[in-house]
Structures are given as structure tokens and as C-alpha cells.
DSSP file (Angstrom, degrees, kcal/mol; ACC not computed):
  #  RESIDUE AA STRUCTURE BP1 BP2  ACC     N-H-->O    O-->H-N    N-H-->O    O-->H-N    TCO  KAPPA ALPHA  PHI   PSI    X-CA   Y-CA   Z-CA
    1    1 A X    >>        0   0    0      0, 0.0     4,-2.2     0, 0.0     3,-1.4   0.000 360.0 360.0 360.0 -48.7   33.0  -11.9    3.3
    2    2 A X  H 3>  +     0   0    0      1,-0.3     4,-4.4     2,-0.2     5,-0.0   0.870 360.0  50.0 -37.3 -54.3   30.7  -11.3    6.4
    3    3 A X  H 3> S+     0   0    0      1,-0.3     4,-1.8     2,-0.2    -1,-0.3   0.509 108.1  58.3 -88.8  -1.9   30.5   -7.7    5.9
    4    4 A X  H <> S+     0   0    0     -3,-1.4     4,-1.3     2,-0.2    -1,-0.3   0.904 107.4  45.2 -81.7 -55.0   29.4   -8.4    2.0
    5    5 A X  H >X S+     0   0    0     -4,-2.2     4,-3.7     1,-0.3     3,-1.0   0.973 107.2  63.6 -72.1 -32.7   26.6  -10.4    3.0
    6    6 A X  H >X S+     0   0    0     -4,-4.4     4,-1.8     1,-0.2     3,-0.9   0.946 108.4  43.9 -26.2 -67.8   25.7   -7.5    5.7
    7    7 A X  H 3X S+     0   0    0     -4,-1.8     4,-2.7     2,-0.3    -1,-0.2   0.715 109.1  49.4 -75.3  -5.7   25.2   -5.3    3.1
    8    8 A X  H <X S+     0   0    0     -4,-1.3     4,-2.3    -3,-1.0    -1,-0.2   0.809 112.1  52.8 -70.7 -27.0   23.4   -7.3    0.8
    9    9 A X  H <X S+     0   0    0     -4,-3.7     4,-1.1    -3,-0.9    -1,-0.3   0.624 109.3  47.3 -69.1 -29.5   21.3   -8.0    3.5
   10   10 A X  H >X S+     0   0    0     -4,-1.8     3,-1.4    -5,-0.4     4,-0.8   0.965 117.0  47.9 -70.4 -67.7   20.7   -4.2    4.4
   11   11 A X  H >< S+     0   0    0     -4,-2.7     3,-1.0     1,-0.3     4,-0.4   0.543 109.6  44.3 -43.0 -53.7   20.0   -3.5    0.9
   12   12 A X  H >X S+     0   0    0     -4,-2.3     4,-2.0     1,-0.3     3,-0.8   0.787 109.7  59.4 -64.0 -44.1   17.7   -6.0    0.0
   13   13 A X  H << S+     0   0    0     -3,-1.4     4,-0.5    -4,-1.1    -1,-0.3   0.570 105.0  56.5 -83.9  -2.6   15.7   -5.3    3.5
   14   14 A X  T <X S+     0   0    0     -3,-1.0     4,-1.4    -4,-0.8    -1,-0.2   0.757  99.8  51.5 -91.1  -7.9   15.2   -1.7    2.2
   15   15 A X  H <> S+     0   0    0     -3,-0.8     4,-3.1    -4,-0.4     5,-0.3   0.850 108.4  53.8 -85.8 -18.5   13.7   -2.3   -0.8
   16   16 A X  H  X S+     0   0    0     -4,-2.0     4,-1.8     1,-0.2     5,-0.3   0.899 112.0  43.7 -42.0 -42.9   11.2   -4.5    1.1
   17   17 A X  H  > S+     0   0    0     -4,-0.5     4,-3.4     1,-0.2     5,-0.3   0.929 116.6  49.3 -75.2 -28.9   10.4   -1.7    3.5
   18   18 A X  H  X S+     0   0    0     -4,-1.4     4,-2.0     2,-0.2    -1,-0.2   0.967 116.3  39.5 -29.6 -81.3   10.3    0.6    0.4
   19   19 A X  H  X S+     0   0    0     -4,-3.1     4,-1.7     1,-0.2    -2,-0.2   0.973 115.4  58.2 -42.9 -54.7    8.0   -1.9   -1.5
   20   20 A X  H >X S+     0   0    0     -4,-1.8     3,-1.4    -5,-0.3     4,-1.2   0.929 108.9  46.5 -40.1 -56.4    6.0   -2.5    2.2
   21   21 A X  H >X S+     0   0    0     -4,-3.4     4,-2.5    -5,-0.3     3,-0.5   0.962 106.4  55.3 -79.8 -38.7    5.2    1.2    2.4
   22   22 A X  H 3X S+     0   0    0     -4,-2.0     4,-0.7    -5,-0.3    -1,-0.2   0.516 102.4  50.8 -89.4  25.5    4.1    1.8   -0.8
   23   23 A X  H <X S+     0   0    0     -4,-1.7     4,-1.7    -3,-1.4    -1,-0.3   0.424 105.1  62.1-111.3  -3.3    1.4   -0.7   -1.0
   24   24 A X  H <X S+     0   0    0     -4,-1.2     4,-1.2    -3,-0.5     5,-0.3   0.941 103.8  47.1 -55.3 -63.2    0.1    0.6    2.2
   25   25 A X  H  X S+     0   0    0     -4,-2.5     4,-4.1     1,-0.2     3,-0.5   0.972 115.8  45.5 -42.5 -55.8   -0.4    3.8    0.7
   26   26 A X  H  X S+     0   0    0     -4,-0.7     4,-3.1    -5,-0.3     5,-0.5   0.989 111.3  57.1 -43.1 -47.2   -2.1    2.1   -2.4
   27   27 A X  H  < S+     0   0    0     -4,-1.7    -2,-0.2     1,-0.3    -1,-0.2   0.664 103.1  42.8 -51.8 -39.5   -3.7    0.4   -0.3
   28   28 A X  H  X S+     0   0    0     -4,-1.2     4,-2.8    -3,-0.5     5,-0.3   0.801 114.5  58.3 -39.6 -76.7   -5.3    3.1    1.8
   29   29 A X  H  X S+     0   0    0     -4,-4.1     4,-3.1    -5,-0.3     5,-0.2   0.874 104.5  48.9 -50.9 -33.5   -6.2    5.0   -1.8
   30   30 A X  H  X S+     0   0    0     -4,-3.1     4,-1.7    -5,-0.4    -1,-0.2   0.765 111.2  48.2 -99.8  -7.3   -8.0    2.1   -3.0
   31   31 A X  H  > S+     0   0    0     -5,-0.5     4,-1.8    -4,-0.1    -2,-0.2   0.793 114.3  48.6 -82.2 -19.1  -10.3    1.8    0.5
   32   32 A X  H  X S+     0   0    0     -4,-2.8     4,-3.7     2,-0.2    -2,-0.2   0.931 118.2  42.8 -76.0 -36.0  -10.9    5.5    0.2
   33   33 A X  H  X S+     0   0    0     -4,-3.1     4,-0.8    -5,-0.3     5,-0.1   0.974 109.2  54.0 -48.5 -54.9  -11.8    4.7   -3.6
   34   34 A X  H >X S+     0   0    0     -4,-1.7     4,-2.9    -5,-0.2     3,-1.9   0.945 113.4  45.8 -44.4 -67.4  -13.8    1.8   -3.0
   35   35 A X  H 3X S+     0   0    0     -4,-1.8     4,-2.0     1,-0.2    -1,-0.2   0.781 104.8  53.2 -39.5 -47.9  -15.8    3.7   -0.6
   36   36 A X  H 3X S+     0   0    0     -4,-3.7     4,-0.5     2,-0.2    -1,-0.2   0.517 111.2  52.0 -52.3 -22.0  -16.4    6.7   -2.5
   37   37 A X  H <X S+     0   0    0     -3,-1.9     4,-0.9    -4,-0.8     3,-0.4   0.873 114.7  47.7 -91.7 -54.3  -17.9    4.0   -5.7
   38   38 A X  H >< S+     0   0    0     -4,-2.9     3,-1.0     1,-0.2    -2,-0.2   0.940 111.7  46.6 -76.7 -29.0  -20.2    2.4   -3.0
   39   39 A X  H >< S+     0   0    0     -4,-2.0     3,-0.5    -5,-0.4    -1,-0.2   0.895 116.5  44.4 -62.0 -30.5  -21.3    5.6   -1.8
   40   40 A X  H 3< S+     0   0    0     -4,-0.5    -1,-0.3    -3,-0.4    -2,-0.2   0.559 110.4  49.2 -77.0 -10.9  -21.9    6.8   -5.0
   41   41 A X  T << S+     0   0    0     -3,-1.0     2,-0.3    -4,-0.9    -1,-0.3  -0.337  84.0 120.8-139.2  34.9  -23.5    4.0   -6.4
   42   42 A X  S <  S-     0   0    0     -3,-0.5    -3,-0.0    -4,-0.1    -4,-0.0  -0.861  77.8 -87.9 -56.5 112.5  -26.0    3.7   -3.2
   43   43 A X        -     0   0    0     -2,-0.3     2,-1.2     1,-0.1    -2,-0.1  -0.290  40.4-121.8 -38.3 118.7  -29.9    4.0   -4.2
   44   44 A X        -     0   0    0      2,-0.0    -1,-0.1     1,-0.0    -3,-0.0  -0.664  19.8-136.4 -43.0  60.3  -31.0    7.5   -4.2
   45   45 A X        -     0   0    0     -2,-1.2    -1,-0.0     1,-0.1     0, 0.0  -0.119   8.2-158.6 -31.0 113.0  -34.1    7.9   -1.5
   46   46 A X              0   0    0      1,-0.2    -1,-0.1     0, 0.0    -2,-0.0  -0.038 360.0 360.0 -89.1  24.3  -36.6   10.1   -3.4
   47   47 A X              0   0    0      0, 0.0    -1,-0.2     0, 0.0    -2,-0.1   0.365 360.0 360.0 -96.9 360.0  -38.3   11.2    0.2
């Protein structure tokens, strides 16, 4: 019975870390995006 819940318990805490790393990554893509929009979208100096 012990060793059941172990594993449910492994399993469940890898799909966190799973999930966990790949909203870092989004995450990470959508500050490079975000930047890239404001940069772009920054007033043009005509000097």
C-alpha cells in the first residue's frame, strides 16, 4: 500500500516539474516577445 502511494506520488510530482519547466520557457519567449513589440513599436526619432 505504501509503495502504491510512493509511486503515485513520484508520478504526479513529475508532471509538475514537467508542467513547471515548460512555462518557464513560455515564459521567457513571451518576455523576449514582449520586448521585441515595445521596441518596435517605440517612436521613431527623425534627427
Amino acid at each position: 500500500m505504501t509503495q502504491e502511494i510512493l509511486k503515485y506520488v513520484l508520478e504526479q510530482a513529475s508532471g509538475v516539474v514537467i508542467a513547471l519547466m515548460l512555462i518557464m520557457r513560455i515564459e521567457t519567449k513571451l518576455d523576449s516577445l514582449t520586448s521585441a513589440i515595445m521596441r518596435l513599436s517605440e517612436p521613431k526619432s527623425s534627427k
